[in-house]
C-alpha positions in Angstrom: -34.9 9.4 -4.1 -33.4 8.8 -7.3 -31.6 5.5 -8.1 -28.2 7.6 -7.7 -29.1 8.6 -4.4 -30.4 4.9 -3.4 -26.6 3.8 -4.4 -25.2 5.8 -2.2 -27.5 5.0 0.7 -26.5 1.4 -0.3 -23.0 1.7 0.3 -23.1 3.3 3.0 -25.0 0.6 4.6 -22.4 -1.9 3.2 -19.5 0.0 4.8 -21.3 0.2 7.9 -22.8 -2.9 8.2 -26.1 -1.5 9.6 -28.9 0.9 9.6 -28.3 2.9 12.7 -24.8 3.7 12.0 -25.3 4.4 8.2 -28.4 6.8 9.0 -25.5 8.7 11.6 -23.0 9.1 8.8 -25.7 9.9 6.4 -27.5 12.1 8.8 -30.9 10.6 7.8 -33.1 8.7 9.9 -33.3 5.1 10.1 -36.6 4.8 8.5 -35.3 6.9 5.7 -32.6 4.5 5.2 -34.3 1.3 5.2 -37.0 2.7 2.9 -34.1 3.7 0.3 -32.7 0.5 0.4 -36.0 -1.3 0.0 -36.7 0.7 -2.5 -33.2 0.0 -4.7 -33.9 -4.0 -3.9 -37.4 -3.7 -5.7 -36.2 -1.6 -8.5 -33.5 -4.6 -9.3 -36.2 -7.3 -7.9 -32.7 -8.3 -6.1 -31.8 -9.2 -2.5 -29.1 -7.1 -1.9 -28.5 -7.5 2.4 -29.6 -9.8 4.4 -30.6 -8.2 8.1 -30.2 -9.7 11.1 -30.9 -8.6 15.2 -27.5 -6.8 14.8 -25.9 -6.6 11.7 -26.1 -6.0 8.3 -24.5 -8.5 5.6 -24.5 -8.5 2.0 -25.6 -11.2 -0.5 -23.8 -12.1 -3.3 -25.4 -10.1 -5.3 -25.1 -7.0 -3.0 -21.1 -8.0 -3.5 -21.1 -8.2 -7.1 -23.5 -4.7 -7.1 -21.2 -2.8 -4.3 -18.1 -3.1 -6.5 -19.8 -2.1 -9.3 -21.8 1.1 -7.8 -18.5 2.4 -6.4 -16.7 2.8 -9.7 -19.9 4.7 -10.7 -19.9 6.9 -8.2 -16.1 8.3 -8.8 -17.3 8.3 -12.3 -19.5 10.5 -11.8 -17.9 12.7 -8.9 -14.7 12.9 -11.4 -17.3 14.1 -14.3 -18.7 16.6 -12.1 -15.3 17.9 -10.9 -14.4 18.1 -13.9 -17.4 19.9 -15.0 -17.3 22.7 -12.8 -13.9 23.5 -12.9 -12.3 21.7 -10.1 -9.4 20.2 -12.2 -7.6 23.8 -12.8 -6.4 23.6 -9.2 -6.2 20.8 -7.2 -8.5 20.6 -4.0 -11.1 17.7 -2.1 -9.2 14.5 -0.6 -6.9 11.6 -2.2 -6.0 8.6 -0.5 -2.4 6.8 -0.9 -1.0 3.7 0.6 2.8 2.4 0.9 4.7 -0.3 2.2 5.0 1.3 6.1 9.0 2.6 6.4 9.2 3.1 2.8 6.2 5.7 3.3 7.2 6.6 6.3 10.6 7.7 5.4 9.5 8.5 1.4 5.9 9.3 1.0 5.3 11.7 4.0 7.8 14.6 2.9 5.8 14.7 0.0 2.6 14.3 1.4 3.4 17.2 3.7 4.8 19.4 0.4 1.5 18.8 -0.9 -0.5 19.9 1.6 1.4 23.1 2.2 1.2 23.7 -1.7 -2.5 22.8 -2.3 -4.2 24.1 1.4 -7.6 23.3 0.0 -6.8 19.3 -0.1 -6.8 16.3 2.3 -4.9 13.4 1.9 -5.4 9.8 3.7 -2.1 8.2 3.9 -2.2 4.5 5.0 0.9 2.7 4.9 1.1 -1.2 5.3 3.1 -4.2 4.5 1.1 -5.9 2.3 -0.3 -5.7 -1.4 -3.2 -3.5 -1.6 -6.3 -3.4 -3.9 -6.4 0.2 -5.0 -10.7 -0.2 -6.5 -11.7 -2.7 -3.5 -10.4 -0.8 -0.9 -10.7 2.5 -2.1 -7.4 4.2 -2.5 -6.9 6.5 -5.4 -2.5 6.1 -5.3 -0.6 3.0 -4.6 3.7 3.2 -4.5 4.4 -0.9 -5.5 8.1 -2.4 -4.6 8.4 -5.1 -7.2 6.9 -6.6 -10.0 4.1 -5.3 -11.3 1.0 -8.0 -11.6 -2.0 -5.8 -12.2 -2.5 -4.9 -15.8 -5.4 -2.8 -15.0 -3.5 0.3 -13.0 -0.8 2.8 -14.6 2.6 3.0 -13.4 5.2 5.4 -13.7 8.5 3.9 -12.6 10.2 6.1 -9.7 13.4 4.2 -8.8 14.9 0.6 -8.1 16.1 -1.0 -4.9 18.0 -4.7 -3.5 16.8 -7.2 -1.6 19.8 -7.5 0.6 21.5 -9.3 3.7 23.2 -6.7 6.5 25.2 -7.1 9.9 26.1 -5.0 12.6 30.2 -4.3 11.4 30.7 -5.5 15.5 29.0 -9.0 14.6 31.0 -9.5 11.2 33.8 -9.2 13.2 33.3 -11.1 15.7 31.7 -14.1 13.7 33.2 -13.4 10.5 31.7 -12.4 6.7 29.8 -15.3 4.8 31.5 -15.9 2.0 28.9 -17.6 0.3 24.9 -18.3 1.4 25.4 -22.1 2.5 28.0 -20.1 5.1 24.4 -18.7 6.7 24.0 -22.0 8.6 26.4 -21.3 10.8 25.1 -17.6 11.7 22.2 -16.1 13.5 20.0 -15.3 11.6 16.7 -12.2 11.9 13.5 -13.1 10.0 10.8 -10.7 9.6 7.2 -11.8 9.4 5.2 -9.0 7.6 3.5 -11.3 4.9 4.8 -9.0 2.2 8.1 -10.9 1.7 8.7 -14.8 1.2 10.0 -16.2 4.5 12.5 -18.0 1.8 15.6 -16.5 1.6 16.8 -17.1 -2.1 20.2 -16.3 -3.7 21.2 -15.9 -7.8 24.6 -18.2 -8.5 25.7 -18.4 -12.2 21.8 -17.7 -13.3 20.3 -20.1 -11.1 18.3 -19.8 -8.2 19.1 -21.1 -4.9 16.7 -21.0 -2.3 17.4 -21.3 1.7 15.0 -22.3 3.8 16.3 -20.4 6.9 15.9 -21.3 10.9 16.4 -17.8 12.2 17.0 -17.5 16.2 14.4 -13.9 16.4 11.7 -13.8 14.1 10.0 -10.2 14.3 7.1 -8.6 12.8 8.5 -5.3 11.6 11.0 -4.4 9.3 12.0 -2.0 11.7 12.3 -4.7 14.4 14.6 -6.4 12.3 17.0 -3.4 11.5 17.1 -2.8 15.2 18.3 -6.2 16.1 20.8 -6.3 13.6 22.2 -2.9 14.6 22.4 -4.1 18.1 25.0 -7.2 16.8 22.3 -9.8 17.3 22.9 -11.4 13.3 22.3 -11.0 9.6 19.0 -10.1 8.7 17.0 -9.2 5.1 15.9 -5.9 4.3 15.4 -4.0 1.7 17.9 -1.0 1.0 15.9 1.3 1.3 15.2 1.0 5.0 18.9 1.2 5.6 20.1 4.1 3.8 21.1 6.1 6.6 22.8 2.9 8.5 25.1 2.1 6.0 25.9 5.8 5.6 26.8 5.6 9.0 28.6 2.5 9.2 26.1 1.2 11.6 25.4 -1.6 8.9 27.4 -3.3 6.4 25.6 -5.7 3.2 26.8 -8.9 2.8 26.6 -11.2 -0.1 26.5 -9.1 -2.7 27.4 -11.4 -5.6 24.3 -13.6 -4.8 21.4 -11.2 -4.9 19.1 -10.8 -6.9 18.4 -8.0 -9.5 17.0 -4.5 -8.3 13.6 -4.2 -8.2 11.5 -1.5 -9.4 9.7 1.0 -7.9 6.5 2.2 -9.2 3.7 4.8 -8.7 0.5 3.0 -9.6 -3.3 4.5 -9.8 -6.2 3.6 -11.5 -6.4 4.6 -15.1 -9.1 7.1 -15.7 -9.7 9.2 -18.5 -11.1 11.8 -16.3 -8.5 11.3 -13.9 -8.9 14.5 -11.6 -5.9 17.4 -11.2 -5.3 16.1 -7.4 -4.4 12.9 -8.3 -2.1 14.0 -11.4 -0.7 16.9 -9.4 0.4 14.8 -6.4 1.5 11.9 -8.8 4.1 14.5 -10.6 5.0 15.7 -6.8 5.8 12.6 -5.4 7.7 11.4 -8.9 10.0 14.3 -8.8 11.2 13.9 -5.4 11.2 9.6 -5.5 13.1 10.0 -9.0 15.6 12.6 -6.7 16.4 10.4 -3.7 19.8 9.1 -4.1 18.9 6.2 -1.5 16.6 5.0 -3.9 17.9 5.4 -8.0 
């Protein structure tokens, strides 16, 4: 094999964390495997795994060298769509990820619109409530609430939402409006636990920052969850308004507090930058910016 091929025999193994199961996916037999991987190790005089009875584990090295031989491998599988013509129309698979209701409510319509448009592509949509490293783990298109960090992606800016408080209108009146965020004390209050938010409730007064360390009665682990409970009268709980669109439309929630929060934050399509950034990705970015930059609930 050449050392292109040994790369990819290598991270295959990585992902798989052993011969058996990376000779299966790779549909080449064990002996085939090890050899290639034996073979990369001596070329670099480097110990890339280390094997044991049942599994496969990288050094640091193999860490360092994994990272490194993915981005040339979508180097080169970009250069060689590009090559023979696969960038006039768009085809082959993307992967995207989004926070989960924001994608499931936002992101699928267009993923679906896509697919109908394009029938020769495949998209992986994984949606999850945390921040997620679009080069380690492998996804091509990220949709990022907030503040960007990362320096290293693109963005194009889609929209702007509030971090915001919201009762059921049959609690409010029952236990009255909170004029003011020390008022909270006295109400029951819904945390949600998805490690994407801080568990700190904080507030804007005359340009200063208040924070709240909260002692809510249901702590859930869904945004979901949370928006459920407060429909049902339980208390106030935070959201973001996006995932209640619909329920202040229909007057099954009300936001509170308005004065106090915080400004909106943006929204943003983020991917890797690459000059030879493939016509899936592009196409499907321009999709899903048209129809985010559309949605009333959401600019």
């Amino acid at each position: 094999m050449d050392q292109l091929n040994l790369m990819q025999v290598f991270v295959v193994v990585a992902e798989e964390q052993g011969f058996a199961a990376a000779s299966r996916r790779l549909k080449m037999s064990p002996p085939t495997v090890t050899r290639a991987i034996a073979a990369l190790e001596t070329l670099l005089s480097v110990k890339l795994l280390r094997r044991t009875t049942r599994h496969v584990r990288m050094t640091d090295a193999g860490e360092r060298y994994l990272e490194d031989v993915k981005q040339i491998l979508q180097q080169v599988q970009m250069a060689n769509e590009a090559a023979i013509g696969i960038n006039s129309t768009p085809q082959g698979s993307i992967s995207i990820t989004a926070p989960v209701l924001f994608g499931q409510q936002f992101i699928l319509p267009s993923v679906v619109s896509y697919l109908s448009t394009y029938p020769k592509t495949q998209v992986n949509a994984v949606f999850l409530d945390r921040v997620v490293n679009l080069l380690e783990e492998g996804f091509d298109i990220g949709v990022r609430i907030g503040t960007l960090t990362d320096s290293s992606m693109r963005a194009r800016k889609v929209g702007a939402v509030r971090l915001c408080l919201v009762a059921s209108p049959d609690y409010l009146s029952s236990y009255g409006i909170p004029q003011t965020f020390s008022d909270l004390s006295n109400h029951t209050l819904i945390a949600t636990n998805t490690g994407s938010i801080n568990p700190d409730w904080h507030f804007l007064s005359k340009e200063k920052q208040h924070s709240l360390r909260i002692k809510p009665r249901l702590t859930v682990t869904t945004n979901q969850a949370a928006i459920n409970a407060a429909k049902a009268g339980l208390g106030i709980a935070r959201v973001i308004s996006y995932q209640i669109a619909d329920e202040l439309v229909n007057n099954e929630l009300k936001t509170i507090l308005e004065p106090f929060e915080f400004p909106a934050m943006p929204i943003n399509i983020v991917h890797r930058e690459d000059r030879l950034s493939s016509n899936k990705v592009r196409s499907f970015i321009d999709l899903l910016a048209e129809d985010l930059q559309q949605n009333s609930a959401i600019n």
